[in-house]
N, C-alpha and C positions, 0 to 999 in steps of 0.2 A: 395634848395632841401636838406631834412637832409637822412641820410641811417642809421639806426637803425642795428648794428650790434650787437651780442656779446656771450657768450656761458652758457651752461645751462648744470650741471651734473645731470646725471641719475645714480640711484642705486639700484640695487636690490638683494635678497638676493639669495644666492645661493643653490640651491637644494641639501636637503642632503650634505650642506656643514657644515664646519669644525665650533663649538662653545667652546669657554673657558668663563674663570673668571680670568680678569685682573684688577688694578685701569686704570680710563681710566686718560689722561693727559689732558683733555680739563674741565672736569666736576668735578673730586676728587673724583668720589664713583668709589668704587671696585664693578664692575659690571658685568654682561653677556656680553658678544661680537661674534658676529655674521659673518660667512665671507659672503662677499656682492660682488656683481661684481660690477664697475664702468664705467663710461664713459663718455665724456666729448660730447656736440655737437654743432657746431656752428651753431648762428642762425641771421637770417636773416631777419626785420620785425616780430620776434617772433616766425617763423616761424624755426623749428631744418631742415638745409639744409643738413650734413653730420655729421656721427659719426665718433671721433676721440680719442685715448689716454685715450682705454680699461684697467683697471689693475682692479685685486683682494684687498681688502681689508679686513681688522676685523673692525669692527660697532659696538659702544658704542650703546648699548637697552637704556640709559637713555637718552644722551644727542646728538648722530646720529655720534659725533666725530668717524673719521677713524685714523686707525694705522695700514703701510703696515711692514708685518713683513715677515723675511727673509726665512720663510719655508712655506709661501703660490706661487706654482707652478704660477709665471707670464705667462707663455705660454700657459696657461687657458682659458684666458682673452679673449674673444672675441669682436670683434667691431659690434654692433649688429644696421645695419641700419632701423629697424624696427621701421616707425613713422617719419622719415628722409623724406627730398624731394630725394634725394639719392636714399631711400629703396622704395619710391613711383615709382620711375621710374624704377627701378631694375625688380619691380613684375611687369609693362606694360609688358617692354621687355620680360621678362617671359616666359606672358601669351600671349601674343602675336606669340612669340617661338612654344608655347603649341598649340594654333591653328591652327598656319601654319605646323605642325607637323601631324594634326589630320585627319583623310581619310577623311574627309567630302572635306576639302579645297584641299588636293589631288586630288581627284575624279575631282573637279569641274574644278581643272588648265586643269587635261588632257581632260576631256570632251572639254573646251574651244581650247586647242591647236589641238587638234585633227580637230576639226569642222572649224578652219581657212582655 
């Protein structure tokens, strides 16, 4: 039986976030760079099980190369389970929360305990 592990970064860029004109180190053109959020996720049969090891980054526009530099706020960074088997289960529980919360379900317990 084999088990197909391994990890898959997600990037994206961030809103209304910080752009300069650097040389990038991966590529050699002096280019636009972009700050980007990051995240790493493990996966499982292909499948992104949890997100882990959130940081910000600047993003070379030409060649995707990151460089974490020392005045982008890391405590930014969100771990953003959205898409995860993690963040699948998170939103049942949820929604789930949400219902059992909601007068219809209320009503229906006391109408039942009542009529016991």
């Amino acid at each position: 039986m084999f088990i197909l592990i391994g990890s898959h970064l997600k990037s994206r860029p961030v809103p209304g976030g910080r752009r300069g004109t650097m040389l990038c180190r991966q590529c050699g053109h002096e280019t636009e760079f972009m700050e980007h959020e990051t995240q790493e996720n493990l996966r499982l049969y292909l499948i992104d099980v949890v997100g882990y090891g959130a940081k910000r980054v600047m993003r070379c526009r030409d060649c995707g190369g990151a460089v974490v530099t020392k005045d982008i706020d890391q405590t930014a960074a969100k771990i953003d389970q959205a898409g995860t088997l993690a963040g699948h289960v998170s939103d049942v529980v949820n929604e789930g929360r949400r219902l059992m919360a909601s007068e219809q379900v209320q009503a229906a317990t006391r109408d039942a305990t009542e009529g016991a």
